[in-house]
VOTIVO-738555 format. One record per residue (C-alpha): chain; x, y, z. Coordinates in Angstrom, 1 decimal. Example, Ala and Ser with C-alpha at 12.3 -4.5 7.8 and 13.67 -1.06 7.14 Angstrom:
// residues 2
<pt unit="A" x="12.3" y="-4.5" z="7.8"/>
<pt unit="A" x="13.7" y="-1.1" z="7.1"/>
END
This chain:
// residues 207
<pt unit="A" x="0.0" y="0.0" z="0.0"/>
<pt unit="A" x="3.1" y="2.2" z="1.0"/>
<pt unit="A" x="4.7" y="1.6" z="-2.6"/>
<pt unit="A" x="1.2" y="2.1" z="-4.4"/>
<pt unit="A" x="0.9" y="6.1" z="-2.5"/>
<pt unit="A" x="5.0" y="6.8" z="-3.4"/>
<pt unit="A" x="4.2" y="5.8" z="-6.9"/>
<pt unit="A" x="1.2" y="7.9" z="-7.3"/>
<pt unit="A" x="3.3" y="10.6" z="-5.7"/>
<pt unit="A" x="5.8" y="10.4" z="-7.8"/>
<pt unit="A" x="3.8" y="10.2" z="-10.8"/>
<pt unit="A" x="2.2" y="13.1" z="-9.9"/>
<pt unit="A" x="5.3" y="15.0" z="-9.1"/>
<pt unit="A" x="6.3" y="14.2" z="-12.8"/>
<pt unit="A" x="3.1" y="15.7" z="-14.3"/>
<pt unit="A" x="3.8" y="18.7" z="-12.4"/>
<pt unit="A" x="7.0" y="19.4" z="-13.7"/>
<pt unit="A" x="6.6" y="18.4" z="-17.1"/>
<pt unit="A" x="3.5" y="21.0" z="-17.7"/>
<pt unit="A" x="5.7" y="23.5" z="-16.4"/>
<pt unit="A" x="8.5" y="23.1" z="-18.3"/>
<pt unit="A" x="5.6" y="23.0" z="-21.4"/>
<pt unit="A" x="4.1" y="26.3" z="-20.2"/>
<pt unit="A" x="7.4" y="28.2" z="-20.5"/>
<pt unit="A" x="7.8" y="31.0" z="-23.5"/>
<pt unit="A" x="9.8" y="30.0" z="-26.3"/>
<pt unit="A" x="12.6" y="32.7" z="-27.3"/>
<pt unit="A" x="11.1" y="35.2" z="-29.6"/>
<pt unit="A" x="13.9" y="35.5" z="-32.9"/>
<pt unit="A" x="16.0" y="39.0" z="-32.8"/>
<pt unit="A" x="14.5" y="41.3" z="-34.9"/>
<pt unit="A" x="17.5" y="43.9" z="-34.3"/>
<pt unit="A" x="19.6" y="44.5" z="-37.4"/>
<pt unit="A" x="23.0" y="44.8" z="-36.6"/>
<pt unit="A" x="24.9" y="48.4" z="-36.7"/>
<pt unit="A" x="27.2" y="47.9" z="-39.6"/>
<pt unit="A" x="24.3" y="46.7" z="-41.7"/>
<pt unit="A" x="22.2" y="49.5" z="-41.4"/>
<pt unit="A" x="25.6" y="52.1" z="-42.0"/>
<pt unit="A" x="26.1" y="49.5" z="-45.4"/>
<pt unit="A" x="22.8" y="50.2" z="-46.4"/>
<pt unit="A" x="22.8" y="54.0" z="-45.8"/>
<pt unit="A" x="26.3" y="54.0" z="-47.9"/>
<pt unit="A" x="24.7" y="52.6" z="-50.9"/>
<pt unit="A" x="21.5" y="54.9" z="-50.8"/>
<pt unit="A" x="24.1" y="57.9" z="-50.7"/>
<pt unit="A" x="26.1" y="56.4" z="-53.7"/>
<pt unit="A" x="22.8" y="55.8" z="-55.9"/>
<pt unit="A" x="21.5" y="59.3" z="-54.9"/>
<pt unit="A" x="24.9" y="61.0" z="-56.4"/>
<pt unit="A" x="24.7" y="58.5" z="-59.3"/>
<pt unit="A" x="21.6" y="60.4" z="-60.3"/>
<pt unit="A" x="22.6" y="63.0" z="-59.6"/>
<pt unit="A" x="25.3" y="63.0" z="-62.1"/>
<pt unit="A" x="23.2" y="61.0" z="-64.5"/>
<pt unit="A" x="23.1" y="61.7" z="-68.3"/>
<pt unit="A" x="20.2" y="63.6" z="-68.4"/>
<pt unit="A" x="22.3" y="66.4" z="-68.2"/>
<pt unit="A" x="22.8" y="68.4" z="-71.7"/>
<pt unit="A" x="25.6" y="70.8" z="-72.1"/>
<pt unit="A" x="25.5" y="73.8" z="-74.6"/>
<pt unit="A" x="27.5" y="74.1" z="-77.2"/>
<pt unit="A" x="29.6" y="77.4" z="-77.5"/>
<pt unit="A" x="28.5" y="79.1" z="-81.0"/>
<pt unit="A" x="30.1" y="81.9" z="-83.1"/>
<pt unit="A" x="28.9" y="84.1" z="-85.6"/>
<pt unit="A" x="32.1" y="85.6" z="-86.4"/>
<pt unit="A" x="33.7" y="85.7" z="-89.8"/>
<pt unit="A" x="36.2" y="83.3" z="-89.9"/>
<pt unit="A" x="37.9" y="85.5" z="-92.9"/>
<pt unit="A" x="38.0" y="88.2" z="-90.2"/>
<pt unit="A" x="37.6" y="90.6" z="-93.3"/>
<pt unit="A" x="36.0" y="94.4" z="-93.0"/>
<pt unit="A" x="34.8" y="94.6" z="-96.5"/>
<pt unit="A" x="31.0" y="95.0" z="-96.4"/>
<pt unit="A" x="29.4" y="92.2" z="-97.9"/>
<pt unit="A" x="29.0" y="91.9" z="-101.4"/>
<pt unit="A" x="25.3" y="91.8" z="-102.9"/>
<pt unit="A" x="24.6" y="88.3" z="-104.7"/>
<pt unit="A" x="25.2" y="88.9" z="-108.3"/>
<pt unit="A" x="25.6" y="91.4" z="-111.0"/>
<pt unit="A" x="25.5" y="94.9" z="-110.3"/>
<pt unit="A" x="25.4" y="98.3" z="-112.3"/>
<pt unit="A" x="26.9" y="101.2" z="-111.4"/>
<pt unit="A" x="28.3" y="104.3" z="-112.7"/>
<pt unit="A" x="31.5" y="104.9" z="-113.0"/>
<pt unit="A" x="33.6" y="108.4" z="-112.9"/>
<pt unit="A" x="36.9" y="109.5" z="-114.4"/>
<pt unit="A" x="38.7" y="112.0" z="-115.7"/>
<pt unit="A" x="38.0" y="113.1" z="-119.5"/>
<pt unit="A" x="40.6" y="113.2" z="-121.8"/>
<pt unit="A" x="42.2" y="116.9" z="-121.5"/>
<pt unit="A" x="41.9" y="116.5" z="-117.7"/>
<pt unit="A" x="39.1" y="119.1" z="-117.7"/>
<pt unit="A" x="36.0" y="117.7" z="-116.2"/>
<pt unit="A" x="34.8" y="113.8" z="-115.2"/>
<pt unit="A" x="32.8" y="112.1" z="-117.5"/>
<pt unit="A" x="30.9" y="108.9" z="-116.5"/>
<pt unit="A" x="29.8" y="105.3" z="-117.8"/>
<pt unit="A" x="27.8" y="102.6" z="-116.4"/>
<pt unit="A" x="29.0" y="98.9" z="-116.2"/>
<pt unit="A" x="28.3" y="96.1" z="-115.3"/>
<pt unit="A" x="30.5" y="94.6" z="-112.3"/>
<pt unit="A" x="30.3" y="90.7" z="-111.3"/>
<pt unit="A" x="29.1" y="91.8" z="-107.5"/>
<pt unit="A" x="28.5" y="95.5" z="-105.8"/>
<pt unit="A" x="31.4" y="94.5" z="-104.0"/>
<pt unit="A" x="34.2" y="97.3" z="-102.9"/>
<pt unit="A" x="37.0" y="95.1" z="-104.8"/>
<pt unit="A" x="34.6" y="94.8" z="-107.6"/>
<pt unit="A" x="34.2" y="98.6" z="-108.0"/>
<pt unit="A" x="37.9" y="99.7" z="-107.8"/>
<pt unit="A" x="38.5" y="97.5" z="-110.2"/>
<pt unit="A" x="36.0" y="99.0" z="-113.1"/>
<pt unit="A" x="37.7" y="102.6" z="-112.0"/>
<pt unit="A" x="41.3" y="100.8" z="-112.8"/>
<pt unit="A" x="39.7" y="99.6" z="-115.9"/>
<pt unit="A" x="38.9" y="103.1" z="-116.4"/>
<pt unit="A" x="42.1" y="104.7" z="-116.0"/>
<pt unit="A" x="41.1" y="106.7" z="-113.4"/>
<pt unit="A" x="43.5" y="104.3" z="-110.6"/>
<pt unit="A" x="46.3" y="102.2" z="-110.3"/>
<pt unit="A" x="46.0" y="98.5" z="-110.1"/>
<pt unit="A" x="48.4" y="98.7" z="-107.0"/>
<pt unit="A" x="45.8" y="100.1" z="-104.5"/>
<pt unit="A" x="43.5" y="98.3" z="-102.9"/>
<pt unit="A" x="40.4" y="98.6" z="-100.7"/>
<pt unit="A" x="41.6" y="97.9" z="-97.0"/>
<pt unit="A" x="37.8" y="98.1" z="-95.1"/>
<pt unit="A" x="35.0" y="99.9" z="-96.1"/>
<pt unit="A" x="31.6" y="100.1" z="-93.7"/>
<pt unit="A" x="28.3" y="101.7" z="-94.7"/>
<pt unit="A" x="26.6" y="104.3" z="-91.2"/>
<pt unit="A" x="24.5" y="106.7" z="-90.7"/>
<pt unit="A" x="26.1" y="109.5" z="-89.6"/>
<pt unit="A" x="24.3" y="112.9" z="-88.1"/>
<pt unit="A" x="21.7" y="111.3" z="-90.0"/>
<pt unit="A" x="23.5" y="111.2" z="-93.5"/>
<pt unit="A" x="24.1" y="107.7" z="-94.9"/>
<pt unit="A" x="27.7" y="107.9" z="-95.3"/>
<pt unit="A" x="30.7" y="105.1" z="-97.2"/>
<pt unit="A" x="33.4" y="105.0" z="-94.5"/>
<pt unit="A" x="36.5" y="103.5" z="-96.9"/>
<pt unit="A" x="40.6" y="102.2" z="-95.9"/>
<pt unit="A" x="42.7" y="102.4" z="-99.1"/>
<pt unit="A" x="46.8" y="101.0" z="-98.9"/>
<pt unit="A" x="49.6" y="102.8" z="-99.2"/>
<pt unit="A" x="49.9" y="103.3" z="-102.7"/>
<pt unit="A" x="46.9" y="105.7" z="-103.0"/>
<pt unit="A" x="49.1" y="108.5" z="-101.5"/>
<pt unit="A" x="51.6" y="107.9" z="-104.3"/>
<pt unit="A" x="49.5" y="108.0" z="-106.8"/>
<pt unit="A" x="47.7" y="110.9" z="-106.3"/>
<pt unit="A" x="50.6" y="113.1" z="-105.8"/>
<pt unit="A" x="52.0" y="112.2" z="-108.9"/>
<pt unit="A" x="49.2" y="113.7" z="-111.1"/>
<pt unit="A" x="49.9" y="116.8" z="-110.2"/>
<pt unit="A" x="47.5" y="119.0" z="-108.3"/>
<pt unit="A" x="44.6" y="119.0" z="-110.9"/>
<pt unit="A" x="44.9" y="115.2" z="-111.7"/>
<pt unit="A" x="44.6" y="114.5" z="-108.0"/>
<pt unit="A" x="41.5" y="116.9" z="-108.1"/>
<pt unit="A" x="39.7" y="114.6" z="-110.8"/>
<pt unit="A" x="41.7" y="111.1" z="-109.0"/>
<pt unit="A" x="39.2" y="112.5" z="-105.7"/>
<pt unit="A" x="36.6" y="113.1" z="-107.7"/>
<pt unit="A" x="36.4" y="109.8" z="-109.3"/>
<pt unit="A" x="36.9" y="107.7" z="-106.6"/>
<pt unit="A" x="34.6" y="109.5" z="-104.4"/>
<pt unit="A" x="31.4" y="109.9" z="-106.8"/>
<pt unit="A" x="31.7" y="106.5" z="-108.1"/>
<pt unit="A" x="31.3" y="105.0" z="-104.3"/>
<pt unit="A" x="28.7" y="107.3" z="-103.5"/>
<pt unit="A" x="26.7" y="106.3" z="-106.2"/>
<pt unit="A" x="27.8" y="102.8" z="-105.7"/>
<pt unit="A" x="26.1" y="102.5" z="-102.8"/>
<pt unit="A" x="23.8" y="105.3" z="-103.0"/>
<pt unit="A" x="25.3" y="107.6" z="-99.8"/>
<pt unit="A" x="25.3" y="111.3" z="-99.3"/>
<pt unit="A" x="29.1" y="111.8" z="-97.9"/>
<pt unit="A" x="32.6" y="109.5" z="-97.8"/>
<pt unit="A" x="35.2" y="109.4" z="-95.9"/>
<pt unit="A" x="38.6" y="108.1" z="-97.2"/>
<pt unit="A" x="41.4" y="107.1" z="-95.1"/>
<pt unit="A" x="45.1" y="105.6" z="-95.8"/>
<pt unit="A" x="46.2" y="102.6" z="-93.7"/>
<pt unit="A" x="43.7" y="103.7" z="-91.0"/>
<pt unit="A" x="45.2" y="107.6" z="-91.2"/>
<pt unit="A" x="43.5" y="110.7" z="-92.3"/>
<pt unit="A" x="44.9" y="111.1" z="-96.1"/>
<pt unit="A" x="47.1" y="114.1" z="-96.8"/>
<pt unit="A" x="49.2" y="114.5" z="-99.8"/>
<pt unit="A" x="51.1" y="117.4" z="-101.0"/>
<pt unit="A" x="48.6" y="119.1" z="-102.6"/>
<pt unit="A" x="45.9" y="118.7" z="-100.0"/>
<pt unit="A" x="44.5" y="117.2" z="-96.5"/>
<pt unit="A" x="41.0" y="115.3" z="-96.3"/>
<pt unit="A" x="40.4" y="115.2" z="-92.6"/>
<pt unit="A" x="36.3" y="114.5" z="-93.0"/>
<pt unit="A" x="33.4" y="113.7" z="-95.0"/>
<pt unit="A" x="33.5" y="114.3" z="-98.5"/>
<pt unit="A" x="30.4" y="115.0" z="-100.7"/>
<pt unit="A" x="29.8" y="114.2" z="-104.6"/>
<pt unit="A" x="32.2" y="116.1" z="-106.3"/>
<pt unit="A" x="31.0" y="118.2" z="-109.6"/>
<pt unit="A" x="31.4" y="117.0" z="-113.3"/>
<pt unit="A" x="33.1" y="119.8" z="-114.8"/>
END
């Protein structure tokens, strides 16, 4: 009978402990990210943000220029054939008579060269610049010849440069239909030994 109650005890003891050690909480898993994980992560957002930052999308301008690469100060010549008139001295040097011709392009090379034609210059001078203004509200030729105009001038004797002026200065006028023109040597205000032209010149008279 003594055996029968220890066994009973016993078992019951057992039972005891064993729904305890059921009843206790199983360990819940970590949910806490470690440190350097979360810095890794934070490292790679940075590095993707920059990336599109300095994506592609980005277009850069392209620098343009209008300038003329020749660099010339001619005035522009107007697209094909032109007629002008064209001054010179008549025969006995007494007056300028005056022809019309037709030149390739109004162009300021293109019109010294019918006054060479002409006689009335030498094929050695040259146009240097000429510009087209309005000036005190006069359209006005502004023109650059070389060196050798200054020459030539004073070797025609006072008269002949009179008519040489005369020439060159009406048939530009009319060329490009201005009131006044100024005519300067290598950037200088022209002065031979006969005469100075400081300013503006108008249309000279035919006889």
């Amino acid at each position: 009978m003594k055996k029968r109650l220890w066994f009973l005890a016993f078992a019951l003891i057992f039972m005891l402990c064993f729904t305890a050690c059921g009843k206790e909480e199983e360990p819940q898993p970590s949910t806490d990210v470690p440190e350097e994980e979360i810095q890794d992560t934070d490292e790679e957002d940075e590095t993707e943000d920059v990336d599109s930052e300095d994506g592609s999308d980005e277009v850069l301008a392209e620098d343009s220029q209008d300038s003329d690469p020749s660099g010339s100060d001619l005035a522009e010549p107007d697209a094909g054939p032109a007629s002008i008139t064209v001054f010179y001295s008549n025969a006995d040097a007494t007056g300028l008579d005056s022809e019309e011709v037709q030149i390739a392009a109004l162009s300021p090379e293109e019109v010294l060269k019918a006054l060479v034609e002409k006689g009335a210059l030498s094929a050695d001078i040259q146009v240097l610049s000429l510009e087209t203004k309005t000036v005190d509200g006069k359209e006005s030729v502004e023109m650059d010849l070389n060196e050798a105009f200054v020459p030539y001038l004073s070797s025609v004797g006072s008269t002949g440069e009179y008519y040489v002026m005369g020439s060159v200065c009406n048939t530009f006028l009319k060329a490009y239909d201005c009131e006044q023109i100024k005519i300067t040597v290598n950037g200088e205000d022209l002065a031979t030994g006969h005469a100075e032209y400081p300013g503006y010149m108008t249309e000279f008279p035919g006889e």
